[in-house]
N, C-alpha and C positions, 0 to 999 in steps of 0.2 A: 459872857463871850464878847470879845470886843470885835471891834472892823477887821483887824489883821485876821484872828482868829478863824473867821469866814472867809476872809480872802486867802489863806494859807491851809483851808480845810480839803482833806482829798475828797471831801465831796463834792468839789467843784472840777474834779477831773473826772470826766468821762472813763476814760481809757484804764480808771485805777479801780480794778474788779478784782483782784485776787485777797483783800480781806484783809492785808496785813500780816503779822506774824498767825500763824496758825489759823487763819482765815476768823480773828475775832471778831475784826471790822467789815463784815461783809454787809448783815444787817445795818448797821450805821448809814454806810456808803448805798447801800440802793433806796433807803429812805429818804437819804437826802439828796438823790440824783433823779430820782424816780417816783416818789413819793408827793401827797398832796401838797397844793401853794400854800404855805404861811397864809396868815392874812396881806401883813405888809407883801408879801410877794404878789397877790393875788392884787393887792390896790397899785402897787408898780406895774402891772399886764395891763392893767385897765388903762393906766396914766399913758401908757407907752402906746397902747392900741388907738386910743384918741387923737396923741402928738402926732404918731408917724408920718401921718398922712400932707398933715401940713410941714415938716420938717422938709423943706427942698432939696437938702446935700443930700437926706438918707430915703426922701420916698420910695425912690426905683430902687435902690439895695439892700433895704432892709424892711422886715418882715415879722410880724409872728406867728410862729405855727405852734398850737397845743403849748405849752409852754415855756418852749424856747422863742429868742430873737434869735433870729437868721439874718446872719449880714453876706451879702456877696460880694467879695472883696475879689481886685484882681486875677491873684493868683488863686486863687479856693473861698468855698463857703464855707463860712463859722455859724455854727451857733451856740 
């Protein structure tokens, strides 16, 4: 799997729950939205939980909670 492949995967869409054609991609998609951190995902939590703090543009707006970063950007919160 390359960069794009992850960065173009509906498992990086929340909002993309109905599976695909015939609901095949259901299991896929809540394993990889919902499912345990990789390792590398889990060493990126840790990297990010340590920086945040010292990072001064994102300390007050960003956050992480259980697996997600939360960012609070003007108009709405992303995570």
């Amino acid at each position: 799997m390359t960069r794009l492949d992850v960065l173009a995967s509906v498992g990086n869409d929340p909002n993309w729950s109905d599976g695909g054609p015939d609901g095949r991609y259901r299991t896929y998609w809540e394993g990889y939205c919902w499912g345990d951190l990789s390792v590398s995902a889990q060493n990126r939590k840790e990297i990010l939980a340590e920086l945040l703090p010292r990072l001064t543009a994102l300390r007050n707006i960003a956050a992480i909670d259980g697996r997600f970063l939360v960012v609070k950007g003007r108009l709405r919160t992303s995570r």
